[in-house]
C-alpha positions in Angstrom: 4.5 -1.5 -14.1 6.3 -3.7 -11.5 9.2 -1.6 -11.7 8.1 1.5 -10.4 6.6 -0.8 -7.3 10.6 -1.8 -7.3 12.4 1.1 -7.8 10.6 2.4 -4.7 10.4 -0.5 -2.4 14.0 0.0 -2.7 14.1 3.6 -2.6 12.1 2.9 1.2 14.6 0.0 2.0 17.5 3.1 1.7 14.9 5.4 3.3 14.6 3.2 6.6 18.0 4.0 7.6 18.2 7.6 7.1 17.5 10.0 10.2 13.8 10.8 11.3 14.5 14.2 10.8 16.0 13.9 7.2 13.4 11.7 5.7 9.4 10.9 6.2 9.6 7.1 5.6 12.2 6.8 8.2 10.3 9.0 10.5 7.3 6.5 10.1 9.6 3.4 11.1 11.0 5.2 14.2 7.3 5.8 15.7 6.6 2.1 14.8 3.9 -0.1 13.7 1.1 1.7 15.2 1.6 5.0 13.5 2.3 3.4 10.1 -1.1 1.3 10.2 -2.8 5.0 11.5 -1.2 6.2 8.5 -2.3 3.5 6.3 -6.2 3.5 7.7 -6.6 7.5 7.1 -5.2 7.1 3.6 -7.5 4.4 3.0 -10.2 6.6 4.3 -9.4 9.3 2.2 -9.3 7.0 -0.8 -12.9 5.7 -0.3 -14.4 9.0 0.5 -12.5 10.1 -3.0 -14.2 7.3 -4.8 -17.0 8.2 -3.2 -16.7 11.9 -4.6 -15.4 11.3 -8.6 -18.8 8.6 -8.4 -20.3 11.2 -10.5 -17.9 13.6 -11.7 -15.4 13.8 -14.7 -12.0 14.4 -12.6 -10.8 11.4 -11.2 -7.4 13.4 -10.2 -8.2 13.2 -6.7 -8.6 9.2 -6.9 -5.9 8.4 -8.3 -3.5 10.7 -5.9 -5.4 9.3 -2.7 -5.0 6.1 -4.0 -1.3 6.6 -4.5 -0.9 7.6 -1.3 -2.4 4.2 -0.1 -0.3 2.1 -2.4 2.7 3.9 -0.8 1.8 4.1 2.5 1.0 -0.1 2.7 4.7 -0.3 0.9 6.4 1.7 3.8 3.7 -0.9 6.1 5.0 -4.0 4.1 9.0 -2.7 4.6 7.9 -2.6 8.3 7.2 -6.0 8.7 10.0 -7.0 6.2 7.8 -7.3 3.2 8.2 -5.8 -0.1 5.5 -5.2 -3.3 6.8 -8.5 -5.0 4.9 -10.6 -2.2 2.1 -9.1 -3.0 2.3 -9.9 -6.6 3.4 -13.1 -6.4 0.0 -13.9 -4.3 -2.1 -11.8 -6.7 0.1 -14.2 -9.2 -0.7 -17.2 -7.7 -4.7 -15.9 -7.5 -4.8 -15.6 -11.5 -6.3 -18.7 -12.7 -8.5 -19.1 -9.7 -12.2 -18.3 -9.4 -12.8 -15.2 -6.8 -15.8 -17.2 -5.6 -13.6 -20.1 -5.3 -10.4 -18.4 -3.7 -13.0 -16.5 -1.3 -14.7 -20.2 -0.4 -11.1 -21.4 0.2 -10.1 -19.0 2.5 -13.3 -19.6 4.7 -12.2 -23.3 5.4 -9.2 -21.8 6.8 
């Protein structure tokens, strides 16, 4: 599973340098921060209003491909800021032998 998240963090990496007007990622990274995280909060919206929708219904299509769209839209986000999808897991990583009440309690004392 991890290598898909690879293969295309890389695949944005390449995509960065390309010419806005030859590729979307690299369009994103020339408007800056502020239109990826736009970006990032519609697709989240569209995501929860999906969930929201397949609550009671049989076709979860539109889930998953709003949710896909999040994934990659926090990946070009993460590439942004010099980040990639394996600091993510290695904190999810580091999270699976913890409690979530205890993490959660941990980060309050913060």
């Amino acid at each position: 599973m991890s290598d898909t998240l690879s293969r295309l963090a890389e695949v944005l990496e390449q995509r960065k340098q390309a010419g806005a007007e030859s590729s979307y990622v690299a369009s994103l990274h020339a408007k800056g921060l502020n239109k990826i995280l736009e970006k990032v909060g519609e697709e989240c919206t569209e995501t929860l209003l999906a969930a929201k929708d397949c609550q009671h219904s049989e076709d979860k299509s539109d889930l998953i491909y709003e949710t896909a769209d999040l994934w990659f839209h926090s990946l070009v986000m993460l590439s942004h800021l010099g980040l990639g999808p394996e600091d993510v897991l290695k904190e999810l990583e580091r999270r699976f032998d913890l409690s979530g009440l205890a993490e959660k309690a941990a980060r309050q004392h913060k």
